[in-house]
N, C-alpha and C positions, 0 to 999 in steps of 0.2 A: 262300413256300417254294419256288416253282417257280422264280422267279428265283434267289434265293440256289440253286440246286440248279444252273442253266444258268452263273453266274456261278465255279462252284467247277470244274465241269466244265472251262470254259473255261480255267480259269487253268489245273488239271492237264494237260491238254491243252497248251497252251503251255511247261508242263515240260519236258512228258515231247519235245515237239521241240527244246526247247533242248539237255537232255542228249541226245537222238539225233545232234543235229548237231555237239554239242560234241564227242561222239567221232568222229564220222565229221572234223570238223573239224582234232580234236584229233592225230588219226592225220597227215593230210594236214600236218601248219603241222608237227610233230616232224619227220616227215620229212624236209620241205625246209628248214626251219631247220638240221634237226642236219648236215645235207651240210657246211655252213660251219662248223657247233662242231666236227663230228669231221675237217674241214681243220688243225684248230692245231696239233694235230701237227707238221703237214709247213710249216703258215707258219710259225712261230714256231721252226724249225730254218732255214728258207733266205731268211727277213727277220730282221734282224737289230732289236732297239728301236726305234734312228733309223730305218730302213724302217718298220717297222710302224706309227711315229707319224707318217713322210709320209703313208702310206696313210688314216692315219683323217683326218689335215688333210684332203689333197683330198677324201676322202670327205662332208667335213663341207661342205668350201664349194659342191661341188655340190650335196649334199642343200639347202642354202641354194637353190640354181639351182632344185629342183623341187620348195619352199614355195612360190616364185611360179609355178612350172608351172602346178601344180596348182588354182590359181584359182579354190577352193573346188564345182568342178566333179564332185568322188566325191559330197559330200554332196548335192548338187542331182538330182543323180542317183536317189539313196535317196530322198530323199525324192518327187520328179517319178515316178519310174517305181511308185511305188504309188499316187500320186494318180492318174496316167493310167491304172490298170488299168482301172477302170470304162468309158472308153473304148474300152478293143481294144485288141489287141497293136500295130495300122498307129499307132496315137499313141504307144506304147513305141517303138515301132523309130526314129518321127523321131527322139523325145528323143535315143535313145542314138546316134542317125548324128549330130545337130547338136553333138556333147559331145564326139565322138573329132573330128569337122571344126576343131572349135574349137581344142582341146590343140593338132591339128597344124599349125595355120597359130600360133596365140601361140607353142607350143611353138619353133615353127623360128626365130622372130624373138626369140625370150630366149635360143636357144643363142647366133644368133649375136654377139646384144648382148655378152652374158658373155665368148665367147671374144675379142672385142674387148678386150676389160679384162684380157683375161690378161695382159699384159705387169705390168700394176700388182700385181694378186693373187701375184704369184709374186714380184716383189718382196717385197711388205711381208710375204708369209708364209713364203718358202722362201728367202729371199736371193739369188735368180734364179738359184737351182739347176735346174729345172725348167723344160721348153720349152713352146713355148703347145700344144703337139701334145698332151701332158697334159692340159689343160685341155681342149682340144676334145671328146678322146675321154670325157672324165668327164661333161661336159655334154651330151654326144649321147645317153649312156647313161641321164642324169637322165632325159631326154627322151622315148624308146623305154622306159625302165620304168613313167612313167606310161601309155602308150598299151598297153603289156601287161596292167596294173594294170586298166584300164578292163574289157578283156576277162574278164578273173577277176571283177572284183564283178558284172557281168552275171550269170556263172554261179553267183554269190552269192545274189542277188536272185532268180533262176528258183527257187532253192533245188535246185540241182543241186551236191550239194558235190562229186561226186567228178570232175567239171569242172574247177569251182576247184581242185581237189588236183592233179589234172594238169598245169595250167598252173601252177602254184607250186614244183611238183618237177622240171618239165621245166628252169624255170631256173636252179634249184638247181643240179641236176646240171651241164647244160652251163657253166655259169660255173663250178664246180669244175674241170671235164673244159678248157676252155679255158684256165684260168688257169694248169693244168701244160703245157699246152704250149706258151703263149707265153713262160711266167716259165723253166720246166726245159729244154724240148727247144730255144727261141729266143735264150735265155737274155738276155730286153728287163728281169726284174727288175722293179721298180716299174712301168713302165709297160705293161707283159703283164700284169700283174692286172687294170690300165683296159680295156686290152682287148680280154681274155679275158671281162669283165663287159659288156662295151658291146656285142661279138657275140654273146652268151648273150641280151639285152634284146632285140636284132633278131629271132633266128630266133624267139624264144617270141611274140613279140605275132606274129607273122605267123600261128604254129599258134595262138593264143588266140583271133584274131580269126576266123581259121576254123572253131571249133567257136561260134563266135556271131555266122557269118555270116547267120542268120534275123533278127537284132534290126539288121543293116547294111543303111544304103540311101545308096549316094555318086549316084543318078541325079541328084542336085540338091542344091547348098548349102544347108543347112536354116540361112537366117542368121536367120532370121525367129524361130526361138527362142531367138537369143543374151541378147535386152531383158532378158527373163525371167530366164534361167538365171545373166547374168550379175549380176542384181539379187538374187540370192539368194546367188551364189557369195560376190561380189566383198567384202561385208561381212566373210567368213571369211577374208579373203587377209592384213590385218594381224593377226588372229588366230594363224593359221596361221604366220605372222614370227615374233609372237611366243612361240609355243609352240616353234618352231624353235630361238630364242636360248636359251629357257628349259629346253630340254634340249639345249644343246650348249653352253653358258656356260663348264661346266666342261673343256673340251676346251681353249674357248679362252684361258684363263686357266693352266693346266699347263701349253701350248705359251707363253707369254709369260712367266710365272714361273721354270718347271721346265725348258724345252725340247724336240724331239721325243724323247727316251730317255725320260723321263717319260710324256711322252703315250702313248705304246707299250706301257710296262709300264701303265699306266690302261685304254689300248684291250682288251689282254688281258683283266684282269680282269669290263670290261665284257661280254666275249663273253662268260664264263660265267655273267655276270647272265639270256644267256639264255635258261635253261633256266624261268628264270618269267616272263621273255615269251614263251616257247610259250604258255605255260597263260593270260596274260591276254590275246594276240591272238587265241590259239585259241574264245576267248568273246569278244571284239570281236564277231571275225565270226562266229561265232553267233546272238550274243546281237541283233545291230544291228536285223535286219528283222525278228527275232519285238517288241520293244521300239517302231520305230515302227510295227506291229501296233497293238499293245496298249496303248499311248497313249492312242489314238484308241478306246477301246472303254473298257466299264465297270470290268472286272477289270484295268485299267491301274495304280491305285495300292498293291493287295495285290501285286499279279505283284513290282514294283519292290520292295514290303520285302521279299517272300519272298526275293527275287533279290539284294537288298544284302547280306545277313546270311548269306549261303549263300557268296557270292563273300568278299567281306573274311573270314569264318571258314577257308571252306577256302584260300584264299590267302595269310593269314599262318599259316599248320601249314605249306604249301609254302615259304612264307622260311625258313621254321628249318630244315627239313629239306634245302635246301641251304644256307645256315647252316654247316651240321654236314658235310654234304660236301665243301666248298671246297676246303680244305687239299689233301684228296688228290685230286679231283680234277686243281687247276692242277701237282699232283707231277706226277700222271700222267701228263698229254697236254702239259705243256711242259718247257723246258728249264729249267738253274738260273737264267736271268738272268730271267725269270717268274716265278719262285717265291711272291716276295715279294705277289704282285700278292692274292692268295686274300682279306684282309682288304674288298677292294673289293668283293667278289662279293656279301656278304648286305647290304649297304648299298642297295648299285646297283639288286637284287631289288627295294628300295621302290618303287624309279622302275617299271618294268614295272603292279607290282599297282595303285597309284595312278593309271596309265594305264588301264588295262582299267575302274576305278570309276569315272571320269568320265563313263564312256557311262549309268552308273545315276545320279551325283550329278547331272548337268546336264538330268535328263528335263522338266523345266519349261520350261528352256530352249530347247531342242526343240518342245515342243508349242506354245507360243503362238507358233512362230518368233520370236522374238527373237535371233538367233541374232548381231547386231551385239556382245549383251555379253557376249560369248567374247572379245572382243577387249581388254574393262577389266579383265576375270576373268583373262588372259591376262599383260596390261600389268602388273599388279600382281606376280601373282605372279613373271615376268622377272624386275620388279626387286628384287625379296625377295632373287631367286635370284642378281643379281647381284654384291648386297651381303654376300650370305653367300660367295659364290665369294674376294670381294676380303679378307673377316676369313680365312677357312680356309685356301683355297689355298697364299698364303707359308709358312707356318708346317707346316701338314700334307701340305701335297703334293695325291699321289691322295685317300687318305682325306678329307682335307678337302675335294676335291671331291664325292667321292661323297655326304658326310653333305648338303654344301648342295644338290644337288640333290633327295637323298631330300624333306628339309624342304621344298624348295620345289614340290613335286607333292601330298605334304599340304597346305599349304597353298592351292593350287590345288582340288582335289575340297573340300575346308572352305567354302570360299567361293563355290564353285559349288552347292554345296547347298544354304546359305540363300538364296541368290538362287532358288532353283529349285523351292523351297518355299514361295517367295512366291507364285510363279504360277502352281503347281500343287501342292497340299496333297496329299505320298506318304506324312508320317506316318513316316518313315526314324526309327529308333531312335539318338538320340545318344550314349545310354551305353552301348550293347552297342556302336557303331563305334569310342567313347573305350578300350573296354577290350580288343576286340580290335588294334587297334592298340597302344595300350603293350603287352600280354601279349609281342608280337612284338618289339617294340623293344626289351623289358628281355633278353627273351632274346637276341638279335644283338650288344648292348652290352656284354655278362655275358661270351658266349662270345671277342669279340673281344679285351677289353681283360686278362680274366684269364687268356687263354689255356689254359682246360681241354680244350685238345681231344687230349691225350691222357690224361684220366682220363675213362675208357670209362661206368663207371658212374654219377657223377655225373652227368653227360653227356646220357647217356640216360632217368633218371631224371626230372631237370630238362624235360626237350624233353618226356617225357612229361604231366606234369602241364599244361604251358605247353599243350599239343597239346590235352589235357581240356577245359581251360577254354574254348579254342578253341569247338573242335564243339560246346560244350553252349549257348554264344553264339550259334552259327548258326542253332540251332533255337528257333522260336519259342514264347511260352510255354504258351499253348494245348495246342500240339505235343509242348513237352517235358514237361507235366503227363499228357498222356495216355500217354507214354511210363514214367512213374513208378507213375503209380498201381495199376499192375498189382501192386507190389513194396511196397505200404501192406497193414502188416495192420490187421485189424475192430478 
């Protein structure tokens, strides 16, 4: 009894900092997120579609530049600097000086590989409209946001959120503040957003790394813990590729099919997909450090159901309900030649929730480190994803981008959970995830295809009951009997 009593506590306990942090979390990631959603406004008036669709290409193919930056060096990190707490902070502080040394010496030698190749990239993607000076500046940037990046999960891991919030909004804002004045008052257009983003990545890691100059020590190359760090990382690097492809497939497939005016109107609507990657980043980092916690401890495979059924229930009530907002949102904050874009929004929303589930479906994967079959888990599902890019895309455009990636991130978390079940028994409920998941898709399919989004009551009606079914899946049955039984009569 005393155990089971220490074992409940604990996992409450672990709640109740998840939700603390989700909000403190949740406040910080809205914030600096929405700096860029409540920008479309003012982009999506002084870029025109083709602009808008350069901007997300380049954006795409440096993001490509900092998969391989990034040299699975975050997660080595998370993991490393909890193993070494028992050590003392002087073995944290190597770790994390040997991990920034690292990025910055790979990091400098892939910028400049990359900008070597820009004569090629800009061929075969922009018809050598674009100078390599483009390119430099977007890969400098890739570059400088991991080494920002780094600073922030530091203060992730201390479990200092309102650190990380500072540092996430600080570059929020300046790369907003930046990009009006090189794009408005310089009038450089496309390449004043590069940047106005690539000097917003400089000044913020310089103040990032100074609020976590206590975990910094450059008195000596700490090369001596690369063996390690990169034997952990370096398994996740084609992982990391191809999770890369696997959500950007669609991008590049619109620009080959459709062209950048397409890609543009698709970019848009992605933006507003963002409003439920707040809410599943916002529990990422949350969720991450209390998870490889709780792993490692006894209350690791209740914490995980309680946590799966909580997260998938209230994250598809969040689809629908922006869903049902679309429309007027993309009226509101864009112009007429976005309009059309709204249907992509509650699609795209899959992609986001299905990300944030993966940090719960793959916890097997995690604890026994096996962390190399993220890479098969990964490779598969690419090419799911890019077989359904190649049926959809001609024929549907956007949309048919958007459904094949949705498909293909469920299918991704599906298969990462029975692998992750194998090596570690969490006991995840399969048919309360089967039915929250349809409840969400019939509604998103319903609302799109027959278009009631101006009959109010139906509407609402419908979202209701779907919403019901939702939450009453979240809760477990235990839970949700002893919520009932009050309302039984004798």
């Amino acid at each position: 009894m005393c155990v089971l009593f220490i074992l409940k506590e604990l996992i409450l306990n672990r709640f109740k900092q998840l939700g603390k942090d989700s909000i403190i979390y949740g406040l910080g990631g809205i914030l600096a997120k929405s700096v860029s959603f409540f920008m479309l406004p003012v982009y999506t008036r002084i870029f025109s579609r083709s602009d808008y669709g350069t901007i997300e290409m380049l954006t795409v193919i440096s993001s490509f530049v900092g998969a391989i930056l990034v040299m699975g060096m975050d997660s080595a990190q998370s993991m490393y600097f909890f193993k070494n707490k028992e050590e003392g902070k002087p073995a944290q502080v190597r770790l994390v000086s040997s991990i920034l040394q690292w990025r910055l010496l790979w990091g400098t030698f892939i910028v400049l590989l990359s900008t070597l190749l820009a004569p090629l990239l800009n061929l075969f993607f922009f018809n050598g409209n674009l100078s390599v000076l483009y390119f430099a500046i977007a890969f400098s940037s890739a570059l400088f946001a991991q080494v920002m990046s780094q600073s922030s999960e530091v203060m992730r891991l201390l479990y200092r959120p309102w650190s990380y919030i500072g540092i996430t909004i600080s570059q929020s804002l300046f790369a907003a503040g930046l990009i009006m004045v090189f794009v408005l008052g310089c009038k450089m257009g496309v390449l004043g957003f590069f940047i106005g983003v690539a000097l917003s990545s400089v000044l913020v890691s310089i103040f990032g790394w100074c609020l976590a100059r206590e975990y910094l020590d450059f008195s000596q190359l700490q090369k001596d813990l690369w063996p390690k760090l990169i034997r952990f990382g370096a398994p996740l690097v084609p992982a990391g590729l191809a999770l890369y492809f696997m959500s950007s497939a669609d991008r590049w497939f619109i620009q080959y099919f459709h062209g950048p005016s397409a890609l543009g109107l698709f970019a848009v609507g992605a933006k507003f997909s963002m409003l439920m990657a707040f809410a599943a980043e916002t529990f990422r980092k949350a969720w991450w450090p209390i998870a490889m916690d709780s792993m490692h401890n006894a209350d690791g495979p209740e914490t995980f159901r309680m946590i799966s059924r909580l997260y998938m229930g209230l994250g598809t009530t969040m689809i629908i309900i922006v869903t049902l907002l679309s429309p007027w949102l993309v009226e509101l904050l864009t112009t007429n030649e976005y309009y059309s874009s709204w249907p992509i929004v509650g699609i795209l929303a899959w992609q986001s929730l299905f990300y944030g589930f993966f940090l719960i479906a793959s916890a097997g994967i995690w604890k026994v480190e096996k962390t190399s079959l993220n890479l098969y888990l990964t490779l598969a599902s690419t090419a799911l994803g890019l077989i359904l890019n190649w049926f959809l895309v001609p024929k549907y455009a956007e949309v048919g981008a958007a459904i094949a990636t949705a498909i293909t991130y469920l299918f991704w978390v599906v298969i990462s959970m029975l692998v992750s079940e194998f090596y570690w028994k969490t006991g995840f409920s399969w048919m309360v995830f089967a039915i929250q998941v349809s409840c969400g898709v019939v509604f998103v399919v319903w609302y799109i295809v027959e278009g009631f989004i101006y009959n109010l009551y139906i509407t609402l009606t419908v979202s209701l009951f779907v919403a019901g079914i939702l939450l009453l899946t979240s809760i477990e049955k235990p839970k949700l009997m002893s919520l009932i039984r009050p309302f039984k009569t004798e």
